[in-house]
FITIRO-689187 format. One line per field, with one value per residue (C-alpha): y, z, x. Coordinates in pm, whole numbers, plus 50000, padded with zeros to 5 digits. Layout:
N
v <- Y_...
w <- Z_...
u <- X_...
END
This chain:
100
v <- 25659_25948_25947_25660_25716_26043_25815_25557_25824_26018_25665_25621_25920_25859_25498_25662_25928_25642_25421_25759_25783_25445_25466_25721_25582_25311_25030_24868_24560_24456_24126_23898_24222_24425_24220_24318_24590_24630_24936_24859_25112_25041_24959_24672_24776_24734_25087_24941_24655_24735_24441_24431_24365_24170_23919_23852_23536_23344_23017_23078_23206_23065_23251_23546_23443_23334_23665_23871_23641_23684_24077_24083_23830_24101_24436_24253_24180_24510_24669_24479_24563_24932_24914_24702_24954_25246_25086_24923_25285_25344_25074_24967_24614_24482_24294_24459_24291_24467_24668_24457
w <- 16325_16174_16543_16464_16085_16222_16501_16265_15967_16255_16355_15987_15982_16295_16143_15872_16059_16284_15925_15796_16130_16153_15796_15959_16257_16305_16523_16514_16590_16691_16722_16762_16960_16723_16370_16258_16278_16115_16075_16009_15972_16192_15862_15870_15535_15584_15563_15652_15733_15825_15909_16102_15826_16076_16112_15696_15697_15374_15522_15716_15506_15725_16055_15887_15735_16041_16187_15928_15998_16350_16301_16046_16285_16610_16371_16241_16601_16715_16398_16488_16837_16756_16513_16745_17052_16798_16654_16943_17106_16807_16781_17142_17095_16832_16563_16200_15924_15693_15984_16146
u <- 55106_55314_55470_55654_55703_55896_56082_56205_56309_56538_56672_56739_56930_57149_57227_57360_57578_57718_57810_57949_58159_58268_58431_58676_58697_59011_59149_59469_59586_59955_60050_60450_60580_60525_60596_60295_60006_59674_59460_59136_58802_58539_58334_58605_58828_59179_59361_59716_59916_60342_60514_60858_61188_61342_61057_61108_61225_61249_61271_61006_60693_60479_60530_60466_60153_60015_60099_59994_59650_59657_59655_59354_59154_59211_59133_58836_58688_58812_58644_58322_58323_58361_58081_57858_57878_57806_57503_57373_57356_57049_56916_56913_57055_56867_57049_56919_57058_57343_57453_57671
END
């Protein structure tokens, strides 16, 4: 029994380390050429997001938006992707809640 107390307390521990490591850890996302970029932790907060001057368009609000969209949408999955190979490496695959 304490076998597996000891074998779940050192997964603990490397769960943590890998949350620790994915809060430094970043992906980016670049989408429209360029117009915009996200950089996103692989605990999935937002460090950055630079947009293009030229693609500013005050008649045009929208495009930007979507853009701007279409950049958080790719960080996030990249973020979760990153997180999901990091964890999965622990905890073998299984799907714990509040981890990912």
């Amino acid at each position: 029994m304490f076998g597996n107390v000891n074998m779940i307390k050192q997964m603990q521990q490397r769960l943590l380390k890998i949350q620790e490591e994915l809060a430094k850890e970043t992906v980016e996302a670049t989408v429209g050429g360029g117009a915009v970029t996200v950089v996103m932790t692989g605990q999935q907060k937002v460090q950055s997001i630079k947009i293009d001057p030229e693609v500013v368009d005050p008649e045009d609000v929208e495009m930007l938006e979507d853009l701007v969209l279409s950049a958080f949408n790719e960080a996030q999955a990249k973020s979760q992707e990153l997180a999901a190979k990091r964890l999965g490496a622990v905890t073998g695959g299984l799907k714990i809640p509040g981890l990912m």
